[in-house]
C-alpha positions in Angstrom: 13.1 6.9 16.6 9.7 7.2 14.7 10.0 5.8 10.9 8.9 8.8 8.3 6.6 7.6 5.7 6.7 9.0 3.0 2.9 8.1 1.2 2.1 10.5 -0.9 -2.0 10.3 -3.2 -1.9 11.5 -6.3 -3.6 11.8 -8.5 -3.6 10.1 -11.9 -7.1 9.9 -13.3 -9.7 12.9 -13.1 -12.6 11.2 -14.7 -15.3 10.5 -12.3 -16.6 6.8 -11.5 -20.2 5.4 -11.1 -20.9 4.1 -7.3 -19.7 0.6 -7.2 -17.0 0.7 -10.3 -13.8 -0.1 -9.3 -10.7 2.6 -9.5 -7.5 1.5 -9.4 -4.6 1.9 -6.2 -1.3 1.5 -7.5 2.1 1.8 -5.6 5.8 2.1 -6.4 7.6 1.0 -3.4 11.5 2.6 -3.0 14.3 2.8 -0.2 16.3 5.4 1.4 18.3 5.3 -1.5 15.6 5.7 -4.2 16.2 1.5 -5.8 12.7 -0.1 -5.8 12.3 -2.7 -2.8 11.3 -6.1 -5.2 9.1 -8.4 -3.2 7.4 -6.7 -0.5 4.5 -8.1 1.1 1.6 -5.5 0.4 -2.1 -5.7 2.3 -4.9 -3.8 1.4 -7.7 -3.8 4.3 -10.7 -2.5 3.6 -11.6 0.3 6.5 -15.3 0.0 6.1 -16.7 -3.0 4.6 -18.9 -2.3 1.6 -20.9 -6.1 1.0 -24.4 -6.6 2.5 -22.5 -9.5 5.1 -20.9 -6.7 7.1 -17.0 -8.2 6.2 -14.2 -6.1 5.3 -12.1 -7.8 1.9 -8.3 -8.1 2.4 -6.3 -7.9 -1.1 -2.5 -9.0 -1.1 0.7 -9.3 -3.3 4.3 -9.1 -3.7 5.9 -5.9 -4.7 7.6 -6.5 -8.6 10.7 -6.4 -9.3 10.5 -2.4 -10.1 8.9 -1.8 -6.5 5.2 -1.6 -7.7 1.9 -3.4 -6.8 -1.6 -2.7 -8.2 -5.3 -3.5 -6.9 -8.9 -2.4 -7.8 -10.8 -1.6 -5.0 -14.4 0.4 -5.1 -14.3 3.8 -3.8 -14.1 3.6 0.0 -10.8 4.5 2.7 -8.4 1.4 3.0 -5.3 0.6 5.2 -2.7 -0.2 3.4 0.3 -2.0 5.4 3.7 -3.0 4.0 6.3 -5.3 5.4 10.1 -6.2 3.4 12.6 -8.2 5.8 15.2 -5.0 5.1 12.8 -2.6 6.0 10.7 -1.3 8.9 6.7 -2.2 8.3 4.7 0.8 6.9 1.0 1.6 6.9 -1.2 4.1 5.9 -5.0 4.8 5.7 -5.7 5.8 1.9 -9.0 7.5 0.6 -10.1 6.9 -2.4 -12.9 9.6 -3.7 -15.2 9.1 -7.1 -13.3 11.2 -9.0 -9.6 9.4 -9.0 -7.6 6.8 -8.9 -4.4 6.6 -7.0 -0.6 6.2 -6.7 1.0 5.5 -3.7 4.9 6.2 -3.1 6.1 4.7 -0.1 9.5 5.2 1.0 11.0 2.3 3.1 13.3 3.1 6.1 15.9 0.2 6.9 15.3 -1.7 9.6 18.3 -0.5 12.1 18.0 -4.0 14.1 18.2 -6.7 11.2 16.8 -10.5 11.7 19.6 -11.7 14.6 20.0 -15.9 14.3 19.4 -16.8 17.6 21.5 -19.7 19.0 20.6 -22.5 21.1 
């Protein structure tokens, strides 16, 4: 069975940005049951890299304890993944225009096959 994600942009800022100032992606993370998931691995991956070297920049956290993470990237389309050992692995492509910055609510599924200990 396909996982929904729930990711939804919106938007929190309206005023516009120069080319090369940062805007911020923020996130709340939540479960099926609406509690925050505290401590989720979050990756932010760069879709197209914006230096003069040609490589993409990674940023990572944990999820607080209320579910939320924060980065500032440039303006630019980023793939954002998330992982929590309850929880089935999300990701999403997000695009993030001149004009905003961005709030990400991702709703976790449970994992239906939990971590089994594996005997020898």
């Amino acid at each position: 069975m396909r996982s929904i994600v729930t990711l939804a942009a919106l938007v929190l800022v309206t005023a516009g940005t120069m080319p090369g100032q940062t805007v911020t992606m923020q996130g709340t993370l939540i479960g099926e049951s609406g509690a925050p998931v505290r401590g989720a691995y979050v990756l932010v991956h760069e879709y197209y890299p914006s230096n003069s070297q040609n490589v993409a920049q990674n940023w990572e956290m944990r999820a607080d304890a209320e579910g939320r993470f924060s980065f500032n990237v440039q303006v630019g389309c980023y793939d954002v993944f998330v992982s929590e050992v309850r929880f089935l692995p999300q990701s999403q492509r997000v695009c993030v225009n001149d004009a905003h910055n961005v709030a990400l609510k991702v709703r976790m599924k449970a994992d239906p096959h939990p971590r089994l200990t594996l005997q020898e």
